[in-house]
C-alpha positions, -999 to 999 in steps of 0.1 A, spaced: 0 0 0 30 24 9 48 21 -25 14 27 -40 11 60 -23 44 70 -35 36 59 -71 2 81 -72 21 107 -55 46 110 -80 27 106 -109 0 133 -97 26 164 -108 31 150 -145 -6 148 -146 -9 181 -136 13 191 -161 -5 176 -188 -34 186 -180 -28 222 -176 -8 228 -208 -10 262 -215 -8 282 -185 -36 305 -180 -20 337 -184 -8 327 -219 -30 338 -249 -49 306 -266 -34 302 -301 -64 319 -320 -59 349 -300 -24 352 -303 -26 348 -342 -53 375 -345 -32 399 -324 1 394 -340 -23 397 -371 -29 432 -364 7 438 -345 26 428 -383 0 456 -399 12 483 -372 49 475 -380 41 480 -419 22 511 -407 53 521 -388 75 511 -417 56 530 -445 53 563 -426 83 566 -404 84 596 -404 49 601 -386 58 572 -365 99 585 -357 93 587 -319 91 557 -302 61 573 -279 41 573 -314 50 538 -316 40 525 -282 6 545 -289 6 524 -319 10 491 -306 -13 503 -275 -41 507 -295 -36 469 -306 -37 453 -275 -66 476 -266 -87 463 -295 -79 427 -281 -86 435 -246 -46 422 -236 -25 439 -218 10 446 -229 25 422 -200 3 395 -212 14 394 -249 50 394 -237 40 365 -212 21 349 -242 55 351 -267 81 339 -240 57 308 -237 50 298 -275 90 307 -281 95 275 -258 67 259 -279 76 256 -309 54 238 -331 27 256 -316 44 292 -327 46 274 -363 12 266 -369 5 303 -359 26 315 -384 13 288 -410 -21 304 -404 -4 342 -403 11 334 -441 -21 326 -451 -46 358 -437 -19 381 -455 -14 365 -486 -60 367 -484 -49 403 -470 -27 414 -503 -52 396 -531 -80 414 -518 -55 449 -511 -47 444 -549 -77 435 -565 -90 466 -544 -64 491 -558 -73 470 -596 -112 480 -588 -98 516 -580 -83 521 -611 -107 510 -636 -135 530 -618 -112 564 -620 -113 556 -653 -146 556 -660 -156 582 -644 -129 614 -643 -89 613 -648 -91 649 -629 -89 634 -593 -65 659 -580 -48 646 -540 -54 679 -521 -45 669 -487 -17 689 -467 -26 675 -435 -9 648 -413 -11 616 -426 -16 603 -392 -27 611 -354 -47 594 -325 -78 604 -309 -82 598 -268 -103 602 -249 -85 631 -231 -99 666 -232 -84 684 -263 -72 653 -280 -105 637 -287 -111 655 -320 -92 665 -353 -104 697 -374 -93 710 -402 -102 744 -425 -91 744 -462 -100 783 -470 -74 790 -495 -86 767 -521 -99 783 -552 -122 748 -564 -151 748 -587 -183 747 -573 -190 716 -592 -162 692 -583 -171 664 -557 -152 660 -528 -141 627 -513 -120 623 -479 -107 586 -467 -84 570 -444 -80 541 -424 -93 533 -386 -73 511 -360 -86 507 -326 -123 507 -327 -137 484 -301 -171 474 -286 -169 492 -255 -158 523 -273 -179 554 -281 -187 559 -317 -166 592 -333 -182 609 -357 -166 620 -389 -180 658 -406 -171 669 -445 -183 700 -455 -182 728 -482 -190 766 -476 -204 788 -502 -211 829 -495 -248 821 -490 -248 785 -486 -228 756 -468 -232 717 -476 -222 690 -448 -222 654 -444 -217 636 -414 -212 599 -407 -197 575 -374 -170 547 -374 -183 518 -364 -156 495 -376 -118 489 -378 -106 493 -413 -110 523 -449 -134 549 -441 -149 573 -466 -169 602 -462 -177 626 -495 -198 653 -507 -210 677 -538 -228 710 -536 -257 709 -552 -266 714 -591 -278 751 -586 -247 763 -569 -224 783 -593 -202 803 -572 -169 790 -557 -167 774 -524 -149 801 -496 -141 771 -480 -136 730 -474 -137 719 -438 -139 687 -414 -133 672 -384 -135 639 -367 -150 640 -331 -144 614 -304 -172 616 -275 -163 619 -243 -159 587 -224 -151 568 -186 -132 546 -202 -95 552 -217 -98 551 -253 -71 553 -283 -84 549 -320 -53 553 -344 -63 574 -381 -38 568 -405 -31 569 -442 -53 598 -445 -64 614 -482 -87 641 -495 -93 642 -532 -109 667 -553 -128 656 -587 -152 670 -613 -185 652 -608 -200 632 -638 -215 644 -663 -206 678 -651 
């Protein structure tokens, strides 16, 4: 009976073990490909505009807004690599599964950008970039950094071109408040604005055109992008900002 004691006894910790697996601090496998996902797409962010990215504060907001999309802390995704670096095979099936979402990711970036240029073909080859703006900021939820404004009142534009401003949105999460994104175009007697929220990660586009019996020039172009004001901390990322100009069909 004694040396069965000791038996169960010493067995007991290697069924622990193998029961436990991954510890529970550790990300499961599904998690930690879908934030290294999105971690791969801020590096590339980081890469392709270093310039708006140089300090490594802008970087750290970058990669903070990643984890907060997850609902991770920091701690735990460094916790979570340490682990799968000492598991191998587990890391390489999440990178076998990584290969895969991006090469998905680029055929649909590239049939996107194929779409793109046939449509700006058929409709006007006079899409003019107008943008002098950054090309990239982050909205908290701090007083006086929870919206962006701009005031374009130097542009001398047709009153019948069509205006169209984009850019893509990191950061937005269930539990975060909705911002709301304004386009709008002043005339002397008359000013035109559309409004619309982000409700999702990913492009956003928000565009407008006076209407058919306007014939003066616009004074001005303006917009802003408005986060409400919130308990919670919030960072939502807006990067590869553009705002185009172009003559409306048939116009």
């Amino acid at each position: 009976m004694h040396k069965q004691r000791v038996f169960i006894l010493l067995l007991f910790p290697t069924l622990f073990l193998l029961s436990c697996g991954r510890p529970s601090g550790v990300l499961s496998k599904k998690q930690m490909e879908d934030v290294l996902f999105d971690i791969h797409i801020a590096d590339a962010e980081i890469s392709d505009n270093y310039t708006d990215f140089r300090s490594d504060e802008k970087k750290q907001e970058l990669y903070a807004s990643v984890f907060k999309k997850h609902h991770i802390t920091r701690e735990q995704f460094d916790a979570s690599l340490v682990w799968y670096g000492k598991n191998l095979s587990k890391y390489l099936e999440i990178y076998d599964r990584l290969g895969k979402r991006y090469a998905t990711l680029s055929d649909s970036i590239v049939a996107r950008i194929d779409r793109q240029k046939i449509q700006s073909a058929k409709t006007d080859s006079n899409q003019v970039y107008i943008w002098e703006g950054p090309k990239a900021f982050m909205l908290t939820s701090l007083p006086g950094k929870n919206m962006f404004s701009f005031d374009l009142d130097t542009i001398k534009l047709s009153s019948k071109e069509h205006y169209e401003f984009t850019f893509d949105v990191l950061g937005i999460t269930n539990s975060s408040a909705t911002p709301l994104v304004t386009l709008g175009i002043g005339f002397p007697d008359s000013v035109f604005v559309g409004r619309r929220k982000i409700t999702d990660n990913g492009l956003f586009t928000i565009s407008i055109s006076p209407a058919d019996s306007i014939t003066g020039n616009p004074t001005h172009l303006f917009g802003s992008i408005y986060l409400p004001p919130q308990k919670e901390d919030t960072k939502i990322v807006i990067h590869n900002i553009k705002l185009y100009k172009a003559v409306s069909p048939g116009k």
